[in-house]
C-alpha positions as a Markdown table, in Angstrom:
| # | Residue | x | y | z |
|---|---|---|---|---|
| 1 | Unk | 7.8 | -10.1 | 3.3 |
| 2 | Unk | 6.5 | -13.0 | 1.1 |
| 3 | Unk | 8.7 | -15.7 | 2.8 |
| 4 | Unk | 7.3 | -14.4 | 6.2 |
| 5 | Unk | 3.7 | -14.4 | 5.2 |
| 6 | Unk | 4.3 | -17.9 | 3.6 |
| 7 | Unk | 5.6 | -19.3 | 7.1 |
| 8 | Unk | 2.9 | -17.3 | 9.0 |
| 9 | Unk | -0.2 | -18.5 | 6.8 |
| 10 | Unk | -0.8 | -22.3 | 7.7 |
| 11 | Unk | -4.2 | -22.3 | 6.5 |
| 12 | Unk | -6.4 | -19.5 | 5.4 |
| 13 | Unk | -10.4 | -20.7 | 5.9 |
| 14 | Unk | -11.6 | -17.3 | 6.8 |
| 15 | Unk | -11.4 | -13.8 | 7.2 |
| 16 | Unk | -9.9 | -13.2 | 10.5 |
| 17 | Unk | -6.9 | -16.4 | 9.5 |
| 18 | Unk | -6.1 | -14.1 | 6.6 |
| 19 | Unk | -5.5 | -11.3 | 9.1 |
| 20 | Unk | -3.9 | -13.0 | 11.8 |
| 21 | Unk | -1.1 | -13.8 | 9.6 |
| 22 | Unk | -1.1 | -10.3 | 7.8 |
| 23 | Unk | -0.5 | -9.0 | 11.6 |
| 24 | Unk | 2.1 | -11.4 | 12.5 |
| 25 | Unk | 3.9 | -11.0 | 9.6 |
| 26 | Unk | 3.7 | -7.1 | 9.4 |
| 27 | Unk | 5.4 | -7.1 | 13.4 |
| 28 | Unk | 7.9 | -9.8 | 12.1 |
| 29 | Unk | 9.2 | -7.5 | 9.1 |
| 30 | Unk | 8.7 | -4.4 | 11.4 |
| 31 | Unk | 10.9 | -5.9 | 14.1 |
| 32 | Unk | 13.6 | -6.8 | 11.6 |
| 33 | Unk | 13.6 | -3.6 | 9.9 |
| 34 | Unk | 13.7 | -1.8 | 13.3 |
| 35 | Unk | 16.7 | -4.1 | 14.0 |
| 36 | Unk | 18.7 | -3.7 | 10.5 |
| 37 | Unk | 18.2 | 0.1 | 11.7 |
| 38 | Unk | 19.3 | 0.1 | 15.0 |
| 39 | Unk | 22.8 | -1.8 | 13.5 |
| 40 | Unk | 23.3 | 0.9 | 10.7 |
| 41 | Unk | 22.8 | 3.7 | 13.2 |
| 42 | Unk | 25.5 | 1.9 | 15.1 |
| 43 | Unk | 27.9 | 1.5 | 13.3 |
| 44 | Unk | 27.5 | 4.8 | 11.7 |
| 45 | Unk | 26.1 | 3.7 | 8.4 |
| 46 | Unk | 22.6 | 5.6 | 8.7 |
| 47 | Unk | 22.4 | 8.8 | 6.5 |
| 48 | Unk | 19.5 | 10.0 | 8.0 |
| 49 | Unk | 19.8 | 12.8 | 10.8 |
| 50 | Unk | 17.3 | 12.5 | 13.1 |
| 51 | Unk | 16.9 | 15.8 | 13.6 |
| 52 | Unk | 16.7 | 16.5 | 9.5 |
| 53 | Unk | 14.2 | 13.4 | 8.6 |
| 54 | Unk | 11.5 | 14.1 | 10.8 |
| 55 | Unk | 9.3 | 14.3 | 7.6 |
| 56 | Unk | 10.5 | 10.6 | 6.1 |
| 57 | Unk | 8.3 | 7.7 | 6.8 |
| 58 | Unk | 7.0 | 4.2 | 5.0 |
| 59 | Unk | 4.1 | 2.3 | 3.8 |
| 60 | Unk | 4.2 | -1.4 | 3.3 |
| 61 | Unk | 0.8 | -3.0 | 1.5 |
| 62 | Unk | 0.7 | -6.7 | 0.7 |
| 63 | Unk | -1.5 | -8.4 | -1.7 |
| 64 | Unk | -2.4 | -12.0 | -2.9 |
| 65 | Unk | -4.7 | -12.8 | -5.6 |
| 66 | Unk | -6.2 | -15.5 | -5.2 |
| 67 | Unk | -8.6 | -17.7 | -7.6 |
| 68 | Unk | -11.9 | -16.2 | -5.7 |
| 69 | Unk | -10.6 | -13.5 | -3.6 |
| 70 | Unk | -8.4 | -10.5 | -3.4 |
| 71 | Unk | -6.5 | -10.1 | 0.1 |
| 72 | Unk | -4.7 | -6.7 | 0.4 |
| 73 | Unk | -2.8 | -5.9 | 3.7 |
| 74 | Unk | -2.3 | -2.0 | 4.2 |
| 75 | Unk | -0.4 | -0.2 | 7.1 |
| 76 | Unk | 0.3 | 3.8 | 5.7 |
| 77 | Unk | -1.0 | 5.3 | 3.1 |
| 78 | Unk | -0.6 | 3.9 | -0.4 |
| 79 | Unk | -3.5 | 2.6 | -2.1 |
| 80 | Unk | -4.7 | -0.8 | -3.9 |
| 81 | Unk | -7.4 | -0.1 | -6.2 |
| 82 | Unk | -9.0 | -3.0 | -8.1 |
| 83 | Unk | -11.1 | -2.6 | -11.8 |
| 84 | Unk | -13.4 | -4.2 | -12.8 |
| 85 | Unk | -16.4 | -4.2 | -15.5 |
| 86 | Unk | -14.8 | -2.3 | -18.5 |
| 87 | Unk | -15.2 | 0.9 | -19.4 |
| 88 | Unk | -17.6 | 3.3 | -17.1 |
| 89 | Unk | -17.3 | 0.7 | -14.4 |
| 90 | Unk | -16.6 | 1.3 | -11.0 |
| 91 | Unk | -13.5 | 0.9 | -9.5 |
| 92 | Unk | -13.2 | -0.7 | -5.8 |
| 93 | Unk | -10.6 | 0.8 | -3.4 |
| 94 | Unk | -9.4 | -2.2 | -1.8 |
| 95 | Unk | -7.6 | -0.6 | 1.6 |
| 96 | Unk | -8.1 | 2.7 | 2.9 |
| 97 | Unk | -5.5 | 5.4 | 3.5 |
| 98 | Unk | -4.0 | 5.6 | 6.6 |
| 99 | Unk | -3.4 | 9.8 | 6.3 |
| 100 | Unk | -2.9 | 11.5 | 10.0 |
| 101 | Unk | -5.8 | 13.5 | 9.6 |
| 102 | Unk | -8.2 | 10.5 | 8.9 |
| 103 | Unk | -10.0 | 10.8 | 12.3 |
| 104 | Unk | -9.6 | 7.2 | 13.5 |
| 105 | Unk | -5.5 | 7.5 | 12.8 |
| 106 | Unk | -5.8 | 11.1 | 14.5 |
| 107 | Unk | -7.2 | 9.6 | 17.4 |
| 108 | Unk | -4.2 | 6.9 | 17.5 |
| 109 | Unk | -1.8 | 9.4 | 17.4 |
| 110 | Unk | -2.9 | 11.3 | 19.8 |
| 111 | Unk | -3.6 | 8.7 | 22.0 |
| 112 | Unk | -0.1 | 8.0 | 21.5 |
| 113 | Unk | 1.4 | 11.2 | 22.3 |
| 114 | Unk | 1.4 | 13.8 | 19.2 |
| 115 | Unk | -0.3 | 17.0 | 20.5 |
| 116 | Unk | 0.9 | 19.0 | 17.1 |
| 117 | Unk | -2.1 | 18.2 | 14.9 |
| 118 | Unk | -2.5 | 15.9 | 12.3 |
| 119 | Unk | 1.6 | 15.5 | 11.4 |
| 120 | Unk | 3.2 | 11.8 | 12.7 |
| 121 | Unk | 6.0 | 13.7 | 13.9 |
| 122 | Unk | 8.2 | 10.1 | 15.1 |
| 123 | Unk | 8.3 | 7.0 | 15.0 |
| 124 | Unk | 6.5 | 6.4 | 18.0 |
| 125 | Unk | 3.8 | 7.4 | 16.4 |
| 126 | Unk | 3.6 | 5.6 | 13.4 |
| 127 | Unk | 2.0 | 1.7 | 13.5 |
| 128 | Unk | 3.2 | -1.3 | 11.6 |
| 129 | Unk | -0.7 | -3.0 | 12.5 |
| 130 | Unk | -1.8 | -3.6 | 9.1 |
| 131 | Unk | -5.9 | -3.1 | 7.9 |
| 132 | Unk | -6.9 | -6.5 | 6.3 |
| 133 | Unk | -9.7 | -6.8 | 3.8 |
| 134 | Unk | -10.7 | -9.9 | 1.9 |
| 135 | Unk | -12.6 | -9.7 | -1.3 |
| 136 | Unk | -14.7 | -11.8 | -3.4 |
| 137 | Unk | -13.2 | -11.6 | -6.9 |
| 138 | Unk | -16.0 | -11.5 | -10.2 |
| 139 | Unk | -15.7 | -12.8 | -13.7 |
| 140 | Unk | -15.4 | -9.0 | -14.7 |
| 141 | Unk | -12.2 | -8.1 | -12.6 |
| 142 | Unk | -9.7 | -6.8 | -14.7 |
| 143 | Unk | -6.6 | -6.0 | -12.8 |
| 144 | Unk | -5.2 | -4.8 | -9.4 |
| 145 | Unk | -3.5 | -1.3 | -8.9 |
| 146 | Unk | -0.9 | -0.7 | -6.1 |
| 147 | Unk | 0.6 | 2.2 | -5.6 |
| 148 | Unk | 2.2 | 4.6 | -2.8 |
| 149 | Unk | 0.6 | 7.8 | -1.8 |
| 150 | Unk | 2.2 | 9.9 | -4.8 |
| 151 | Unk | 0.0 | 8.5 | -7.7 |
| 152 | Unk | -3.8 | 9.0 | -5.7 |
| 153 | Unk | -2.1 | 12.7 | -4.8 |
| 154 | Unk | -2.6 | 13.9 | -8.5 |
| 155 | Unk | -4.7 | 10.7 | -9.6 |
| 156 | Unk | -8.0 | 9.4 | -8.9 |
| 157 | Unk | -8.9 | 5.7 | -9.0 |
| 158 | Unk | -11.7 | 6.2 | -11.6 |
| 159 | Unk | -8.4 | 7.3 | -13.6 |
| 160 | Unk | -6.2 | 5.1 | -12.9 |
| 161 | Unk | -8.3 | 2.2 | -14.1 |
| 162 | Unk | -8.9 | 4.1 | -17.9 |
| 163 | Unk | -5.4 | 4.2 | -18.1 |
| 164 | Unk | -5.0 | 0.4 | -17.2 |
| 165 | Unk | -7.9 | -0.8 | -19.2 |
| 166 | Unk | -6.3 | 1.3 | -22.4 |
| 167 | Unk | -3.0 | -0.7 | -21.8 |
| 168 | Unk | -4.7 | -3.7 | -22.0 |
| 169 | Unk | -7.1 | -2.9 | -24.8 |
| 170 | Unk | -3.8 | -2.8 | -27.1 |
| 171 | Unk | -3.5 | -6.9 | -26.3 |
| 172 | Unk | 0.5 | -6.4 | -25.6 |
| 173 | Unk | 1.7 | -9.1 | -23.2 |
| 174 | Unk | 4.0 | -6.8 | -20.8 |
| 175 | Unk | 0.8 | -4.5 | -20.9 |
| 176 | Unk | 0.4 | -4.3 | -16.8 |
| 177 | Unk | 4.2 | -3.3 | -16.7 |
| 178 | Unk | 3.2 | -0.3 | -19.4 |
| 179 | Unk | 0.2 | 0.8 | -17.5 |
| 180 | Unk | 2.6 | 0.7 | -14.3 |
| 181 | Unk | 5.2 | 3.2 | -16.4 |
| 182 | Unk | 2.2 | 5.1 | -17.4 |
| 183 | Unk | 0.6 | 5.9 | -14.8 |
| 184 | Unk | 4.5 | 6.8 | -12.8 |
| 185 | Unk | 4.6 | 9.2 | -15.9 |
| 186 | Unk | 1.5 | 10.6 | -15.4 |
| 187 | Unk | 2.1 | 11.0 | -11.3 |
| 188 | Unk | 5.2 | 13.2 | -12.0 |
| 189 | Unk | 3.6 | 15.3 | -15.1 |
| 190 | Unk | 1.3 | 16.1 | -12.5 |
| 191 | Unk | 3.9 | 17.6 | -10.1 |
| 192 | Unk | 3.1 | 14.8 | -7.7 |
| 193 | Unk | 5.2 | 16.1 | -4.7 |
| 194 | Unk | 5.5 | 12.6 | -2.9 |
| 195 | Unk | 6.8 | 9.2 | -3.8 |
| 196 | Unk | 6.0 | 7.4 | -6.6 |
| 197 | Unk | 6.0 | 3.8 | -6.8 |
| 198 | Unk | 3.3 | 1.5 | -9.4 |
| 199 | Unk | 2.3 | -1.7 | -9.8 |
| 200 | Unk | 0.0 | -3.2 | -11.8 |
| 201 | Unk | -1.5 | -7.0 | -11.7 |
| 202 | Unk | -3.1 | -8.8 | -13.7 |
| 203 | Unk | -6.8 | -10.9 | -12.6 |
């Protein structure tokens, strides 16, 4: 995804450059992923029944930190969640979910052809057009929190952040790969019943 976004992005000036190339490099990776699928199905290397996996899905979010702003790209429903200003700060979601019963998505999926509520039944139905926002970074931005949909199940992002900015209190140098591990433990201690996947980044 990196390479792709690397040949996509010429030169980002502005908001909307930053999300032209998100979107052409999102339906470039979607194509080839729909490709890579379409081979293993025939040849008979795809696991997945159809008719079993009507629950299995993905999320893809992108982001680049740059020296004065923050660009996350987010198409499903993980999460990137920025902290900033220490302790009782704030934290800033940086993307919104993209859950089916969000009324916006509901609308899309309806539109395209789901009439069983808010449950993306197939792949039809699911959209690799990725929300783009670009923000300003501040002298007190601490670090950047990706994860999938699991983690924000069972933890919120006010959370999430204490557990970061404790990592980084104890001046380690792998300590955004602890708070990572952390808050995965955390997500499954909790009984989180979807995936879990963490990463944390430094500012």
């Amino acid at each position: 995804m990196h390479e792709l976004l690397g040949e996509e992005l010429v030169v980002a000036a502005d908001d909307m450059s930053w999300t032209a190339a998100m979107e052409r490099s999102f339906a470039r990776m979607d194509s080839e992923v729909m490709s890579v699928g379409g081979r293993a199905a025939a040849s008979g290397a795809c696991r997945c029944d159809a008719h079993k996996c009507d629950h299995v899905g993905s999320t893809a979010m992108v982001a680049v930190v740059e020296e004065r702003r923050v660009v996350v790209a987010n198409c499903g429903d993980s999460r990137a969640v920025l902290c900033c200003g220490g302790d009782g700060a704030p934290s800033v979601p940086l993307s919104s979910d993209h859950k089916p019963d969000r009324p916006d998505e509901l609308a899309r999926i309806e539109a395209a052809g789901e009439r069983e509520g808010a449950r993306v039944l197939g792949v039809s139905y699911v959209s690799s057009v990725p929300e783009v926002t670009v923000t300003n970074r501040s002298n007190g931005d601490e670090c950047l929190i990706l994860a999938s949909d699991g983690p924000w199940d069972v933890v919120s992002n006010k959370a999430a952040c204490e557990v970061a900015r404790a990592c980084l209190r104890r001046g380690r140098a792998k300590w955004c790969a602890e708070a990572a591990a952390l808050l995965t433990k955390l997500a499954l201690a909790r009984r989180s019943s979807d995936n879990v996947s963490v990463i944390v980044v430094v500012c």
